[in-house]
KOLMILO-940105 format. One line per 10 residues: number of its first residue (from 1); their letters; for each residue z, x, y of C-alpha. Coordinates in steps of 0.001 Angstrom, whole numbers. Each point is the difference from the previous one (the first is absolute). Layout:
N
NUM = A = Z/X/Y | ...;
END
This chain:
643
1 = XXXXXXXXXX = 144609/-58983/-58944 | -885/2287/2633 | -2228/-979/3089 | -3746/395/-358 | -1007/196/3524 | 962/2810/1412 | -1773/296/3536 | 893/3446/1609 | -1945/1626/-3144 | -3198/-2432/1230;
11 = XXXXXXXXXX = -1040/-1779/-3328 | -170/-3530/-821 | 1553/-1883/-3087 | -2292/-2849/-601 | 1169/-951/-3479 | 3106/-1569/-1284 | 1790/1441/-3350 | -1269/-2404/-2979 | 845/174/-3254 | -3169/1694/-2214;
21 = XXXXXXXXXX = -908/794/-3390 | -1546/3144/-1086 | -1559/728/-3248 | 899/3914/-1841 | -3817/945/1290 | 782/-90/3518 | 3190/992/818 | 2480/2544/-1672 | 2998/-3021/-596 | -375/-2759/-2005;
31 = XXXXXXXXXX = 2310/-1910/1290 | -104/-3892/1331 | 643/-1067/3390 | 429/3371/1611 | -907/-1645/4077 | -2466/1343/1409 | 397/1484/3664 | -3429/394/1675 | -629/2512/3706 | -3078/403/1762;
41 = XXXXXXXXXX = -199/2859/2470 | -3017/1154/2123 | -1622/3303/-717 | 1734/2523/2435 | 3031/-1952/555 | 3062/536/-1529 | 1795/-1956/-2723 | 3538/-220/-1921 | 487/-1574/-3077 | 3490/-1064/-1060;
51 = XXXXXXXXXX = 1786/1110/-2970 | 1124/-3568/-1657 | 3413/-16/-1148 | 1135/2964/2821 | 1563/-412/3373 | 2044/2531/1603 | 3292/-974/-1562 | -1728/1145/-3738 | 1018/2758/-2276 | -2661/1724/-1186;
61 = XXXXXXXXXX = 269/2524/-2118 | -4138/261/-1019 | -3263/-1254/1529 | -3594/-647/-481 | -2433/-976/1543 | -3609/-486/-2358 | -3168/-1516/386 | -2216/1327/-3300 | 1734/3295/746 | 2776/934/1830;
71 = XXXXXXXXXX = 170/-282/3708 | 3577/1244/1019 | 3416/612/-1701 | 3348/553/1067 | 2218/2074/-2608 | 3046/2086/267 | 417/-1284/3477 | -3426/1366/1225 | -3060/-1726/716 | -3247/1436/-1643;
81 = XXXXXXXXXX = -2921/-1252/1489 | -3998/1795/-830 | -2017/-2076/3546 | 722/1113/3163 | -1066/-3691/1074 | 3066/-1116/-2160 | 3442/-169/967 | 3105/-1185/-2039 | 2517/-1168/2540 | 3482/525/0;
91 = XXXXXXXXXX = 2972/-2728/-587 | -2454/-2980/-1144 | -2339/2872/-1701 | -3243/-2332/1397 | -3758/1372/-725 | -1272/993/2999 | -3876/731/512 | -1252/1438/3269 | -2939/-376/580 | -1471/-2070/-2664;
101 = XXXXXXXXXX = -3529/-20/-1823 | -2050/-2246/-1906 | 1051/2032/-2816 | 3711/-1087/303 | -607/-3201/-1530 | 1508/-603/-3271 | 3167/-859/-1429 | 3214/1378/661 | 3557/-519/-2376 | 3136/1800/747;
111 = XXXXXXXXXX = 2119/558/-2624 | 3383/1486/434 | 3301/1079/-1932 | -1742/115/-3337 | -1286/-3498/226 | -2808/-716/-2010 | -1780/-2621/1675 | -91/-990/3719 | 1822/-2818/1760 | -3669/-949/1762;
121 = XXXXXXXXXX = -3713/1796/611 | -1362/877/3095 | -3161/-686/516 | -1737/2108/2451 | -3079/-1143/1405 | -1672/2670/2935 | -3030/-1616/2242 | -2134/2561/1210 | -4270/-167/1981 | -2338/-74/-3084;
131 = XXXXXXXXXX = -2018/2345/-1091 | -3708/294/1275 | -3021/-2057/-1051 | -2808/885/-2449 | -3082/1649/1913 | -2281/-2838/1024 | -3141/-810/-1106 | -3030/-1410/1538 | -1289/-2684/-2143 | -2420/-1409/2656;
141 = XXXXXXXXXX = -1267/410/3662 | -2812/-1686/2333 | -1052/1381/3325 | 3344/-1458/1992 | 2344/-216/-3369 | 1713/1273/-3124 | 2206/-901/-2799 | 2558/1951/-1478 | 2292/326/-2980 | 2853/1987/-849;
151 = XXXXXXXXXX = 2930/-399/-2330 | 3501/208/422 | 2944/2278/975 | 1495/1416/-3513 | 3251/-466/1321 | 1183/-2966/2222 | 3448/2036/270 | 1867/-3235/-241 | -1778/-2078/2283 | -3075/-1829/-360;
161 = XXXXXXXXXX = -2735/919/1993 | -693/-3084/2451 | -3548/1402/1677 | -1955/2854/1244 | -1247/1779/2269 | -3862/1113/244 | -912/3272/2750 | -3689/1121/223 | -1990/2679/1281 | -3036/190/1665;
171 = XXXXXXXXXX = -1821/3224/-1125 | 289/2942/-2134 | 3044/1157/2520 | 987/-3025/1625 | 3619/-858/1456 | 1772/-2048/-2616 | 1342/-1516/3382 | -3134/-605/1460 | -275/-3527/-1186 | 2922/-2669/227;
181 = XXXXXXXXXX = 899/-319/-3694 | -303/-3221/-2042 | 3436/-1727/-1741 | -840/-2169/-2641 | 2428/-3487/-417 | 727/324/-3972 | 342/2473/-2878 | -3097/-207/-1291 | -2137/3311/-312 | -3506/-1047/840;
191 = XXXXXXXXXX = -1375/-299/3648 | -3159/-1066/2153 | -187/2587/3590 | -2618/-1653/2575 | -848/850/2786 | -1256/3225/-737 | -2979/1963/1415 | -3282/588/-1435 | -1506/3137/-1290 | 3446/1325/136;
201 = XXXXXXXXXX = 2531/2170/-1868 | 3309/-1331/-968 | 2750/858/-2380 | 3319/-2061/-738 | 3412/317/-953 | 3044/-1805/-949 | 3426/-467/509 | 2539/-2276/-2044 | 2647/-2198/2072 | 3300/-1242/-1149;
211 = XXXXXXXXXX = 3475/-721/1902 | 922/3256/537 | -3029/1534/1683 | -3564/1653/-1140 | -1306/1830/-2750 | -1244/3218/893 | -4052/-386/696 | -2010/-198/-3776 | -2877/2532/-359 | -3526/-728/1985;
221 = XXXXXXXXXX = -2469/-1950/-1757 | -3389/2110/30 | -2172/-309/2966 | -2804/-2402/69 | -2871/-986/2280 | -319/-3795/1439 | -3317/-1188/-492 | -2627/-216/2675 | -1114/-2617/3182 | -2180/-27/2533;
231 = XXXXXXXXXX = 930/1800/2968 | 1672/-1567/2556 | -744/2757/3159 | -2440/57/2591 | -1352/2904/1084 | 709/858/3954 | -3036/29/1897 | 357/3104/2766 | -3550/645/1751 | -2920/-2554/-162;
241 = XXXXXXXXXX = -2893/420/2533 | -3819/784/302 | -1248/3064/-542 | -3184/-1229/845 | -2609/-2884/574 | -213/-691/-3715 | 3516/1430/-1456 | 3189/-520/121 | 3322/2357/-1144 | 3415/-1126/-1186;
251 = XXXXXXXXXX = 3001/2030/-1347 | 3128/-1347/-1433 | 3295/734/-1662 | 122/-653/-3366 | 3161/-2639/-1100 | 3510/1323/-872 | -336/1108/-3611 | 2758/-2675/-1328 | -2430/-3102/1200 | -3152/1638/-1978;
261 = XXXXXXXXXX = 1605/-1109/-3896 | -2292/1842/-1832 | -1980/3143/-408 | -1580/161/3535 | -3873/222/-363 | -1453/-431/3368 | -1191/-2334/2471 | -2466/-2341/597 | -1852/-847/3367 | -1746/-3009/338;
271 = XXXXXXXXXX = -1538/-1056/3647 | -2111/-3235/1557 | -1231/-432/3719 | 2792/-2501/1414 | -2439/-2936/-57 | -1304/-112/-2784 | 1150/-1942/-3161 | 3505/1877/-2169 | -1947/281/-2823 | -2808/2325/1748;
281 = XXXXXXXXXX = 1934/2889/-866 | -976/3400/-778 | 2486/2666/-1830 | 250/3620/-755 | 2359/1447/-2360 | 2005/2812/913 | 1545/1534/-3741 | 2002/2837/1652 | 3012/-1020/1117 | 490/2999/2434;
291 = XXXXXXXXXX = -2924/-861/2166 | 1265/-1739/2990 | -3023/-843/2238 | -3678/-822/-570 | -2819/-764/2586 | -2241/-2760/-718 | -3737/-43/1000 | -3137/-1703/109 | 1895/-2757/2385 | -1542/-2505/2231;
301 = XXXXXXXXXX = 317/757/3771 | 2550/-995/2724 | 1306/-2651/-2818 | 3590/-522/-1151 | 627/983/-3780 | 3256/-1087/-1967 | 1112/3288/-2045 | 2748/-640/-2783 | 1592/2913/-2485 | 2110/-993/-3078;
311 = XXXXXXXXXX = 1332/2414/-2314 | -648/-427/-3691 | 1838/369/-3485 | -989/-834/-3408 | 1826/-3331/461 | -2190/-737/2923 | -464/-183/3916 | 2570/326/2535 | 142/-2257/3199 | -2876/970/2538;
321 = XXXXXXXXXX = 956/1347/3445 | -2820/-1303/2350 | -1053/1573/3332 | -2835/-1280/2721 | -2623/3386/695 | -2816/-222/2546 | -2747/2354/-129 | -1012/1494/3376 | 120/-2000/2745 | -1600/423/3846;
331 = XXXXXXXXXX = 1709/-232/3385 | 1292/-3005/1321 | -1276/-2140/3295 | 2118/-526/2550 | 3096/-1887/231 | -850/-3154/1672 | 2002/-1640/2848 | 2036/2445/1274 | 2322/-1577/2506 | 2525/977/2356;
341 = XXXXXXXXXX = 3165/-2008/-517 | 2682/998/1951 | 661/2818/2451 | 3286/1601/1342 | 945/3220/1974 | -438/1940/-3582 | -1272/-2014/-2154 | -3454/-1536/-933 | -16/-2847/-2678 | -3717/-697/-1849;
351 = XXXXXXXXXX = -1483/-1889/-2518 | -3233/449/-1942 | -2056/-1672/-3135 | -808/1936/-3077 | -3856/1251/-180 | -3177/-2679/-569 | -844/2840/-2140 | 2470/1843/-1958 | -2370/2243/-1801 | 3050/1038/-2214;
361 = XXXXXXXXXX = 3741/-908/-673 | 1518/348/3504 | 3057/1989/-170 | 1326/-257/2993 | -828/332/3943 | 684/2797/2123 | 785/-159/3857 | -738/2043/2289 | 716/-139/3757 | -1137/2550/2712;
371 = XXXXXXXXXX = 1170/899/3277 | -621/2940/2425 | -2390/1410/-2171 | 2486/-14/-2894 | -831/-1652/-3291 | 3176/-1173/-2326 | -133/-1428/-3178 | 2695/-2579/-1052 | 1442/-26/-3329 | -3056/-2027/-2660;
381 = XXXXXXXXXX = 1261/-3807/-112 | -439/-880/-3799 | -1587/-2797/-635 | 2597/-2247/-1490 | 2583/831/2296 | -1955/-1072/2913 | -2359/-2806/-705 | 1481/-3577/632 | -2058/-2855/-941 | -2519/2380/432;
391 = XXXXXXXXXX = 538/1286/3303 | 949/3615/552 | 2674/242/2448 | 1024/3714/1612 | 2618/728/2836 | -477/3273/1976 | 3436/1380/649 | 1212/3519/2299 | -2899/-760/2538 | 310/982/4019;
401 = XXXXXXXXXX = 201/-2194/2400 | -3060/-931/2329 | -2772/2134/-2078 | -3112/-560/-1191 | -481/-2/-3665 | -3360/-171/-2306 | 1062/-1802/-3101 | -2166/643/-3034 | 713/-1406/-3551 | -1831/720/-3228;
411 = XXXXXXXXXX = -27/-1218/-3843 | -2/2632/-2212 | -657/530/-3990 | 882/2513/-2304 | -2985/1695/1167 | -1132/-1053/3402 | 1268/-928/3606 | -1900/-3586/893 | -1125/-293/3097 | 1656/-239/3475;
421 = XXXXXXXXXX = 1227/-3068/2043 | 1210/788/3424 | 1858/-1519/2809 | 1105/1668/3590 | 2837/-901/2023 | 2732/1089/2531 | 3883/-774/-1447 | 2329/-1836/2713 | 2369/2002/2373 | 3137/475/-702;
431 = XXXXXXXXXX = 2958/-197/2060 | 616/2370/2483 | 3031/3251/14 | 2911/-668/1780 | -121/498/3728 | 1771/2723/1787 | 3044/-996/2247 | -473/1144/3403 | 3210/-1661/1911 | 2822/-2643/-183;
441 = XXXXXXXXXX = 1956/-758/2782 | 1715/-2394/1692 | -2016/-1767/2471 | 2565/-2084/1739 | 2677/-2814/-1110 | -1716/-1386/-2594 | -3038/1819/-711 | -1406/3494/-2103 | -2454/2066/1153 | -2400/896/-3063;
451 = XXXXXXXXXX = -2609/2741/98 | -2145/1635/-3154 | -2924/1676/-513 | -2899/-1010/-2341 | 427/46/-3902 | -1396/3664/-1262 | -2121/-1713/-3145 | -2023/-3820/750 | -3432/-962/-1723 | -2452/-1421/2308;
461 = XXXXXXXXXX = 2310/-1371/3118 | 3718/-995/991 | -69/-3254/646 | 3566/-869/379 | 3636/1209/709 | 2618/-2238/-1679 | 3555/1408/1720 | 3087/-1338/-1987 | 3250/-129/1699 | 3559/-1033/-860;
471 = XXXXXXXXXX = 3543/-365/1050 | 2198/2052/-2764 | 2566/-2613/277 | -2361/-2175/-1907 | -2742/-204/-2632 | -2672/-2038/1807 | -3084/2017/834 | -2309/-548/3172 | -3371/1161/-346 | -2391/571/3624;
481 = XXXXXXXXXX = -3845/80/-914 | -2230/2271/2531 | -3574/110/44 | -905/3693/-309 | -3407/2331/7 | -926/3176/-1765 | -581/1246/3656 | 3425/-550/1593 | 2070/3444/-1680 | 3264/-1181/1951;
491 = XXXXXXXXXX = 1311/-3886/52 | 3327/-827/1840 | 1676/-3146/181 | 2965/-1634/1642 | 2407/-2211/-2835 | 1357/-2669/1580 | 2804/-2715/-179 | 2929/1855/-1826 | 3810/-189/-45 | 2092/2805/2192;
501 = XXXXXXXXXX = 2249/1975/-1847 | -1920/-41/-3557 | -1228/2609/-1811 | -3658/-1034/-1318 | -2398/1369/-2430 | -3607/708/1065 | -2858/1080/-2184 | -4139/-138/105 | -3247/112/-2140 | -3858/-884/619;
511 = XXXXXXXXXX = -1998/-1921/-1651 | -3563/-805/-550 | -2410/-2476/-302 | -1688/100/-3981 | -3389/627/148 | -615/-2100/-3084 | 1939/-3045/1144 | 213/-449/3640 | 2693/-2296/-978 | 2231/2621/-856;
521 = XXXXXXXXXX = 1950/2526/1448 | 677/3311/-1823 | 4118/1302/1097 | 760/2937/549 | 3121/2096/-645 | 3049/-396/2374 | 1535/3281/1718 | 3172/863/-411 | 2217/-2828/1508 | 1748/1592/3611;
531 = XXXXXXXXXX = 3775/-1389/903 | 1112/-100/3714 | 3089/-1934/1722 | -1393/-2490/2810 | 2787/-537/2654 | 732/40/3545 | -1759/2366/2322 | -1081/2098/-2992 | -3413/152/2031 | 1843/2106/2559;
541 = XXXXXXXXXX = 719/2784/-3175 | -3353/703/-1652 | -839/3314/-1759 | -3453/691/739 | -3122/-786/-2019 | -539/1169/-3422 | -2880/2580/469 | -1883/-33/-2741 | -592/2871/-2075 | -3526/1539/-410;
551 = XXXXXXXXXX = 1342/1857/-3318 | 777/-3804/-1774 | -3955/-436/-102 | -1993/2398/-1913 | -2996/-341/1205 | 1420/-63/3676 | 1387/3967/-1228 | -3380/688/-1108 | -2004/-879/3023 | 2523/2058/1953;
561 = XXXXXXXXXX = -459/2808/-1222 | -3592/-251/-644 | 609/136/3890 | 1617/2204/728 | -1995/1983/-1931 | -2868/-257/1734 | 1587/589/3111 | 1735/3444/-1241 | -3565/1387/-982 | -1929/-1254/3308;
571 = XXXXXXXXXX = 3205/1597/2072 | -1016/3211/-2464 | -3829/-132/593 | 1007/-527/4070 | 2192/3095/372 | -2823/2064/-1793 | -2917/-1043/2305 | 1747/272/3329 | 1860/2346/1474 | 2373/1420/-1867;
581 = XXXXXXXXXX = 2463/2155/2248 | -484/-3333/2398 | 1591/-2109/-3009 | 2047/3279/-1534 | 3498/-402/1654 | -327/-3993/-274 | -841/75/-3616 | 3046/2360/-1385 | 2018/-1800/1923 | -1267/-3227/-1358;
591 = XXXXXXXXXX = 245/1709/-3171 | 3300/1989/-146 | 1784/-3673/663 | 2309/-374/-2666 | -349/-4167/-1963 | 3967/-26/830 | -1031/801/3612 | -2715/-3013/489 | 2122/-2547/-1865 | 2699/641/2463;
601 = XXXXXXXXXX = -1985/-1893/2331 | -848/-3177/-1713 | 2528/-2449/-109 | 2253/-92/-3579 | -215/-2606/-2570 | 3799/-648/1231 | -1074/-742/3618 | -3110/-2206/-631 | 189/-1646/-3738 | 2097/-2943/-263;
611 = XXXXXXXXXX = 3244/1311/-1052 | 2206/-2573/-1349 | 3106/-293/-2293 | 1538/-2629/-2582 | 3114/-1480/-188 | 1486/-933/-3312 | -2233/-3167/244 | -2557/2140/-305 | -1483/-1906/3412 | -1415/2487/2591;
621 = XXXXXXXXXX = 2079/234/3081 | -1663/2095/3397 | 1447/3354/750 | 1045/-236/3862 | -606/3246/1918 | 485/1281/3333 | -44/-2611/3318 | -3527/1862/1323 | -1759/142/-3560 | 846/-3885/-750;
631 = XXXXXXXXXX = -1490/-894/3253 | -3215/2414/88 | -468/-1412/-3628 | 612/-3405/524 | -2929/242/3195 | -1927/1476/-2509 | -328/-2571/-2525 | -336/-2737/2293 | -2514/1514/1690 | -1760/524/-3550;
641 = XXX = 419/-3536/-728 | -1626/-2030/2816 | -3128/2689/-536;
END
């Protein structure tokens, strides 16, 4: 016997060879106990079928190969086969099908050198996905739910059909896709779908399921229409005020058309005063559903009025979307208690009560704050953002320092600004700019010589100088306070009790006295810290003074040559009047002096400004000049000093 399994060609031989009887009706040899070789092969694979009784060591002479005709032959040492699918192989002269079909199945005998009956059958059995399902039919349906029937597949192809597969559309020319479909867990070919939607079009199909894949989809049952419900939308409310005293108007949206379920009719309006019992209800229908606003009259005034729409269908009413509408309303009192909570350099922190009378829903405050004749208008504070436990609570921000400010703060309604509650007050000073380094020398062994000039920008006074020192070789600090006045433009100072031979670190800012807390003092900003090298005799090699420069303060530039001005026209007006040859000479030459020519005069920004240099320390070491300039400098500055 030749083997049955023959995996290269991918088929399966699940059978073993049996002995069977046939009867005359069935098969073309009536012979007993011809075994029975059975093959079952996939649709689209390939398959060979071995002749029984031939290897490759036989001598044939003729072959056959029939089912209920003839498949292939082999005669006069040629094959003759009609299928292209079909191939008689050489040496064992095997059947081989490639690919197969569902219509390969049947029984196959080879017969060969004149024999008359074979030595076995083979029985050819090809699996293939059924055919497609009977067009299903709606026997039932509900709003939400339908049952359908539908038979089965004509042809399993060889394998049972083990369950299916249900895909529906939404629509006339829906997505098959467009819902997940449903499998079903048996064969049988009836079905409830749930979970449908009402007042909706749907169609179904089917597709049959056995082990080798899936049917090719059935035909679409007809459409239908799931019954009706009440809707399930709301409409959206988008405007709802007064129009007047005794009216009210409200717009909406209507509801997405899938929540309405039903033939959409209209809407209904029902409305009640807010106090008054639920069932006090008034209602207007509305059987157009395009309209999407209506204005109500004949209202009571200043009162509050629930409004609710609802859409309608045949089934019913939809859910109501309520809103709360006032009629007109009149202007709010005044806030009450308006306090002053907290006040800085720039900012002013109040508090207030909402209105005894609110004449209207309050929909916010607004604050205002003037200064300098300027009124500004801070942002409206709505109401739930700023109320807590009932008390309003508003911090102004940006503010100058050491101004007087008007605050005013209003309610206000849709219509109307309430009237005004006011407060006046001055904010606190802040701290002063940082002052203007004048000189740093050394003083002797162990002390600095500190000198600077007034801060350009203070509110109300200077009250203090707070000098902070230190040596570079450490991190400690050493601060001097110095009781100042807004008088005194120039403050020196003498820092004593350092270490010879250290570099130190010295740096200065005011400060002043709050004029909302005497307790506090408001700092101002350092200068730029100023590095010099303290050692022996140093005092002996001091640059000269920083001058300062009238161009660093603006306003100093301004009044100069607001001067000068001045001066240039009265010289003008003089030369006019008097005599002019008397004045002629003098004034050309005055006049033909070149700027180059007067500046050669003064002394340079080399000679007089403190001209220093840094080592790679970046600590400022004196430049030592001539013998007769050190000494008329050094006179100089001591002279300067005990002034």
């Amino acid at each position: 016997m030749t083997n049955l399994v023959n995996t290269n060609l991918g088929f399966i031989v699940y059978g073993l060879i049996f002995a069977s009887f046939y009867g005359s009706a069935t098969r073309i040899f009536d012979i007993e106990n011809i075994p029975v070789v059975k093959y079952v092969a996939v649709a689209g694979r390939n398959v060979t079928i071995s002749c029984p009784g031939v290897n490759e060591h036989s001598l044939i002479d003729t072959l056959i190969w029939k089912t209920t005709q003839t498949v292939a032959e082999y005669v006069n040492g040629s094959p003759l086969v009609n299928n292209p699918r079909i191939t008689l192989l050489p040496g064992n002269f095997s059947l081989h099908i490639s690919p197969t079909s569902s219509a390969d199945t049947a029984e196959y005998t080879c017969l060969f050198n004149d024999r008359h009956s074979p030595e076995a059958i083979a029985d050819l059995l090809v699996q293939d996905v059924p055919d497609p399902p009977g067009r299903p039919l709606v026997v039932s349906f509900t709003s939400r739910s339908v049952d359908l029937s539908w038979a089965h597949s004509q042809d399993a192809r060889n394998a049972p059909v083990t369950n299916f597969i249900i895909e529906t559309r939404v629509g006339e020319n829906g997505d098959w896709n467009q819902v997940p479909p449903i499998y079903t867990k048996s064969h049988l070919t009836t079905y409830q779908v749930t979970e449908l939607l009402p007042f909706t079009v749907y169609s179904f199909r089917i597709i049959a399921v056995n082990e080798l894949g899936h049917s090719t989809p059935s035909k679409e049952s007809y459409y239908f229409v799931t019954l009706r419900e009440a809707p399930t939308g709301k409409p959206v409310t988008t405007i709802a005020h007064n129009t007047s005293a005794t009216s009210v108007y409200i717009s909406w949206k209507p509801p997405p058309p899938d929540t309405i379920l039903g033939e959409f009719l209209g809407y209904r309006i029902t409305y009640r005063t807010r106090d008054r019992h639920p069932d006090d209800v008034k209602e207007i229908y509305i059987r157009d559903s395009t309209v999407e606003s209506h204005e109500i009259h004949n209202l009571e005034t200043y009162t509050q009025y629930l409004v609710s729409i609802q859409v309608f269908n045949p089934e019913g009413l939809g859910p109501p979307t309520t809103v709360l509408v006032m009629t007109d309303e009149g202007v709010p009192t005044k806030p009450r208690n308006l306090s002053v909570l907290e006040i800085t350099s720039t900012t002013i922190r109040i508090s207030w009560l909402e209105p005894e009378k609110r004449n209207g829903v309050i929909h916010g405050y607004r604050v205002y704050y003037v200064y300098q004749n300027q009124t500004l208008l801070h942002l409206p504070i709505l109401k739930n953002d700023a109320a807590q436990n009932s008390v309003f609570y508003y911090t102004l921000t940006n503010l100058k320092p050491f101004t007087d400010y008007r605050i005013i703060v209003t309610a206000f309604t849709l219509k109307y600004d309430g009237e005004p509650s006011e407060v006046s007050l001055r904010t606190d000073v802040g701290g002063p700019s940082p002052p203007k380094v004048l000189n740093l020398t050394c003083h002797s062994l162990d002390t600095l010589f500190f000198s600077w000039r007034i801060p350009r920008v203070y509110h109300s006074s200077i009250d203090f100088y707070i000098v902070n020192y230190r040596n570079l070789e450490y991190d400690d600090t050493h601060e001097i306070r110095i009781s100042a006045n807004a008088s005194i433009v120039e403050t020196s100072m003498v820092i004593p009790n350092l270490t010879t031979n250290s570099a130190y670190e010295v740096k200065v800012r005011g400060a002043t006295v709050s004029t909302v807390n005497p307790k506090k003092v408001v700092l101002g900003t350092y200068c730029e810290p100023i590095k010099i090298a303290l050692r022996a005799n140093c005092e002996q090699y001091q640059p000269p003074p920083l001058r300062h420069n009238p161009y660093d303060d603006q306003e100093l530039v301004i009044l100069a040559g607001i001067v000068i001005g001045c001066f240039g026209l009265l010289l003008i007006i003089l030369a006019i009047v008097l005599w002019r040859k008397c004045f002629h000479a003098s004034y050309h030459e005055a006049g033909d002096q070149r700027p180059s020519e007067r500046t050669d005069h003064k002394p340079t920004v080399q000679s007089n400004g403190w001209k220093t240099s840094c080592d790679s320390n970046g600590i400022v070491q004196t430049s030592i000049p001539s013998e007769e300039y050190i000494n008329g400098q050094q006179q100089a500055m001591i002279d300067r000093f005990h002034r």
